[in-house]
N, C-alpha and C positions, 0 to 999 in steps of 0.2 A: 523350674523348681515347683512343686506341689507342695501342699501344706492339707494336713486334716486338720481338725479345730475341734475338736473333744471337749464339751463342758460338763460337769456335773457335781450335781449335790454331795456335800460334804457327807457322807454317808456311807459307811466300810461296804454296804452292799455292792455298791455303782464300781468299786474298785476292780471287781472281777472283769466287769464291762470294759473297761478300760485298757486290762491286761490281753483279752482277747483281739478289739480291736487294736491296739499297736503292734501285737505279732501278725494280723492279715496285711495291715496296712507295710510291716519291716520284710513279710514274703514279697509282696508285691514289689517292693523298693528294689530289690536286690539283696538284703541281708542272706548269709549264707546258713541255709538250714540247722548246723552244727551249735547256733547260737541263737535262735531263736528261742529257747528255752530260757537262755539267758536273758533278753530280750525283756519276758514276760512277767520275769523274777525281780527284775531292776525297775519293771514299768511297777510292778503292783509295791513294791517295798516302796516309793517314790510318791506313790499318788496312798497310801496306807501313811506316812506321811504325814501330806500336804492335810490328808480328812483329821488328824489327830489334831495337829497343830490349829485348825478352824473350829473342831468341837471346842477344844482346850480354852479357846479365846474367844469363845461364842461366836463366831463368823457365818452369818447366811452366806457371805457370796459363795459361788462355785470356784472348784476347783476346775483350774483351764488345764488341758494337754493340748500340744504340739506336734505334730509328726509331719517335719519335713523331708523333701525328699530331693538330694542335689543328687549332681551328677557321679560324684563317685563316693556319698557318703549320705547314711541316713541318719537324724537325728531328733532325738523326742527329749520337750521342754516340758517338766512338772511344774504347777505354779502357785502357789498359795500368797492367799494376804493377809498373814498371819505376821504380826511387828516381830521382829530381830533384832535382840543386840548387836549392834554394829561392831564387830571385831574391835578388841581391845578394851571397851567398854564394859564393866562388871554389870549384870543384871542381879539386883535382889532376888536370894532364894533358889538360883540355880547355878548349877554345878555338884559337886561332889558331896556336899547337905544340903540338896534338893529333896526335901522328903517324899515328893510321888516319884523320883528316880525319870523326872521326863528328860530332863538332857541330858543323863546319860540313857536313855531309852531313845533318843533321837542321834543323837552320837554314832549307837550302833546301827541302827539305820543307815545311814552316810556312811560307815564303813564295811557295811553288807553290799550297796550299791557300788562301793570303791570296787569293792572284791570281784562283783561281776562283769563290772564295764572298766574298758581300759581309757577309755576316753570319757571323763565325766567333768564338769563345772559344775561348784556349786555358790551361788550367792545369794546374800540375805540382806534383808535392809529395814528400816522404820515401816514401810509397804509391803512388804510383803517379799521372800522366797523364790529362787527359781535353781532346778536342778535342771542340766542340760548335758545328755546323756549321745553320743555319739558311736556308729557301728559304719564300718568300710561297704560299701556294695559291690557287687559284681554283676557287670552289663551282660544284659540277655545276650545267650549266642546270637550268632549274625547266621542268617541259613542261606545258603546260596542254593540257585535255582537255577 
Protein backbone atom coordinates (compact mmCIF):
# COMPACT_ATOMS: atom_id res chain seq x y z
CA UNK A 1 0.00 0.00 0.00
CA UNK A 2 1.38 3.60 -0.75
CA UNK A 3 0.25 6.67 0.61
CA UNK A 4 1.13 10.54 -0.67
CA UNK A 5 0.68 12.96 2.30
CA UNK A 6 -0.30 16.35 0.73
CA UNK A 7 -0.32 19.28 3.16
CA UNK A 8 -1.12 22.75 2.75
CA UNK A 9 -2.08 26.15 3.53
CA UNK A 10 -5.57 26.85 4.03
CA UNK A 11 -5.65 29.10 0.89
CA UNK A 12 -8.04 28.62 -2.31
CA UNK A 13 -4.91 29.05 -4.29
CA UNK A 14 -3.02 25.62 -3.03
CA UNK A 15 -6.44 23.98 -4.02
CA UNK A 16 -5.51 23.77 -7.79
CA UNK A 17 -2.10 22.11 -6.56
CA UNK A 18 -3.99 19.60 -4.85
CA UNK A 19 -6.24 18.74 -7.72
CA UNK A 20 -3.41 18.21 -10.17
CA UNK A 21 -1.54 16.14 -7.99
CA UNK A 22 -4.36 13.46 -6.91
CA UNK A 23 -5.28 12.99 -10.71
CA UNK A 24 -1.10 12.12 -11.38
CA UNK A 25 -0.98 10.31 -8.32
CA UNK A 26 -5.05 8.32 -9.22
CA UNK A 27 -3.25 7.69 -13.26
CA UNK A 28 -0.45 6.21 -11.66
CA UNK A 29 -2.64 4.03 -9.17
CA UNK A 30 -4.80 2.46 -11.69
CA UNK A 31 -7.90 4.80 -11.75
CA UNK A 32 -9.43 4.38 -15.13
CA UNK A 33 -8.80 7.40 -17.54
CA UNK A 34 -12.79 7.94 -18.18
CA UNK A 35 -12.79 9.30 -14.44
CA UNK A 36 -10.21 11.06 -13.73
CA UNK A 37 -11.75 14.16 -14.43
CA UNK A 38 -14.08 13.20 -12.00
CA UNK A 39 -11.30 12.59 -9.72
CA UNK A 40 -10.09 16.20 -10.01
CA UNK A 41 -13.58 17.79 -9.52
CA UNK A 42 -14.20 15.72 -6.11
CA UNK A 43 -10.49 16.33 -5.04
CA UNK A 44 -10.84 20.33 -5.60
CA UNK A 45 -14.70 20.59 -4.33
CA UNK A 46 -13.39 18.58 -1.06
CA UNK A 47 -10.14 20.37 -0.20
CA UNK A 48 -12.27 24.13 -1.54
CA UNK A 49 -14.00 22.81 1.31
CA UNK A 50 -11.80 21.98 4.04
CA UNK A 51 -9.94 25.84 3.00
CA UNK A 52 -13.47 27.52 3.63
CA UNK A 53 -14.39 25.83 6.72
CA UNK A 54 -10.53 26.85 8.27
CA UNK A 55 -10.71 30.55 6.84
CA UNK A 56 -14.36 30.62 8.52
CA UNK A 57 -13.00 29.53 11.95
CA UNK A 58 -9.60 31.17 11.77
CA UNK A 59 -7.61 27.88 11.54
CA UNK A 60 -3.67 28.28 10.62
CA UNK A 61 -3.32 24.43 10.59
CA UNK A 62 -3.06 22.96 6.99
CA UNK A 63 -5.18 21.28 5.34
CA UNK A 64 -3.93 17.36 4.99
CA UNK A 65 -4.67 15.13 1.77
CA UNK A 66 -4.36 11.46 1.46
CA UNK A 67 -3.84 9.47 -1.42
CA UNK A 68 -3.77 5.86 -0.88
CA UNK A 69 -3.08 3.43 -2.93
CA UNK A 70 -4.30 -0.51 -2.24
CA UNK A 71 -4.42 -3.25 -4.31
CA UNK A 72 -7.56 -2.93 -6.07
CA UNK A 73 -8.83 0.30 -5.03
CA UNK A 74 -7.61 3.95 -4.88
CA UNK A 75 -8.56 6.41 -2.16
CA UNK A 76 -8.12 10.18 -1.25
CA UNK A 77 -8.76 11.41 2.56
CA UNK A 78 -9.63 15.42 2.73
CA UNK A 79 -9.16 16.60 6.24
CA UNK A 80 -9.85 19.74 7.93
CA UNK A 81 -9.81 20.81 11.73
CA UNK A 82 -12.59 22.81 11.54
CA UNK A 83 -15.25 21.69 14.96
CA UNK A 84 -18.55 20.04 13.68
CA UNK A 85 -21.67 19.73 15.04
CA UNK A 86 -22.01 16.33 15.96
CA UNK A 87 -25.10 14.89 14.14
CA UNK A 88 -28.08 15.41 15.97
CA UNK A 89 -26.91 18.22 17.94
CA UNK A 90 -28.48 21.86 16.91
CA UNK A 91 -25.65 24.39 16.28
CA UNK A 92 -26.55 28.26 16.84
CA UNK A 93 -27.01 30.11 13.69
CA UNK A 94 -26.82 27.41 11.02
CA UNK A 95 -29.01 25.80 8.97
CA UNK A 96 -31.84 27.28 6.95
CA UNK A 97 -31.49 31.10 8.78
CA UNK A 98 -27.99 30.80 8.54
CA UNK A 99 -27.60 34.37 7.28
CA UNK A 100 -24.02 33.76 5.24
CA UNK A 101 -25.96 30.69 3.77
CA UNK A 102 -22.53 28.50 4.87
CA UNK A 103 -24.28 25.24 5.61
CA UNK A 104 -26.18 25.29 3.05
CA UNK A 105 -23.22 26.32 0.99
CA UNK A 106 -21.35 23.38 2.55
CA UNK A 107 -24.37 21.01 2.16
CA UNK A 108 -23.97 21.51 -1.56
CA UNK A 109 -20.67 20.81 -1.49
CA UNK A 110 -21.13 17.16 0.03
CA UNK A 111 -23.75 16.74 -2.57
CA UNK A 112 -21.70 17.91 -5.67
CA UNK A 113 -18.91 15.42 -4.28
CA UNK A 114 -22.00 12.70 -3.67
CA UNK A 115 -22.70 13.23 -7.29
CA UNK A 116 -19.29 12.59 -8.59
CA UNK A 117 -17.89 9.72 -6.43
CA UNK A 118 -19.84 6.52 -5.88
CA UNK A 119 -17.94 5.55 -3.00
CA UNK A 120 -17.54 8.57 -0.51
CA UNK A 121 -17.58 8.75 3.68
CA UNK A 122 -17.99 11.63 5.18
CA UNK A 123 -17.41 12.33 9.03
CA UNK A 124 -17.18 15.31 11.33
CA UNK A 125 -16.52 15.63 14.81
CA UNK A 126 -15.61 18.43 17.74
CA UNK A 127 -11.74 18.06 15.84
CA UNK A 128 -12.16 18.40 12.89
CA UNK A 129 -13.71 16.76 9.28
CA UNK A 130 -12.68 14.02 7.14
CA UNK A 131 -14.01 13.21 3.54
CA UNK A 132 -12.97 9.85 2.24
CA UNK A 133 -13.39 9.46 -1.39
CA UNK A 134 -12.83 6.04 -3.03
CA UNK A 135 -12.27 4.89 -7.10
CA UNK A 136 -11.79 0.99 -8.29
CA UNK A 137 -8.27 0.48 -9.97
CA UNK A 138 -7.25 -1.65 -12.72
CA UNK A 139 -3.83 -3.61 -12.68
CA UNK A 140 -1.32 -2.86 -15.27
CA UNK A 141 -1.29 -5.40 -18.15
CA UNK A 142 0.96 -8.26 -17.31
CA UNK A 143 3.22 -8.42 -20.76
CA UNK A 144 4.70 -11.68 -21.55
CA UNK A 145 7.90 -12.07 -23.09
Amino acid sequence: MATVELRFSALPEHVRTARLVAAAVARRAGVDEAVLDEVRLAVGEACTRAVGLHQTVGISAPVKVLLIEEEKQFSIEVGDEAPHAVPGEHEPGAGPGDPDGEADEDEMGLAVISGLVDDVEVSAGEHGGLIKMTWPTTPPPTILV
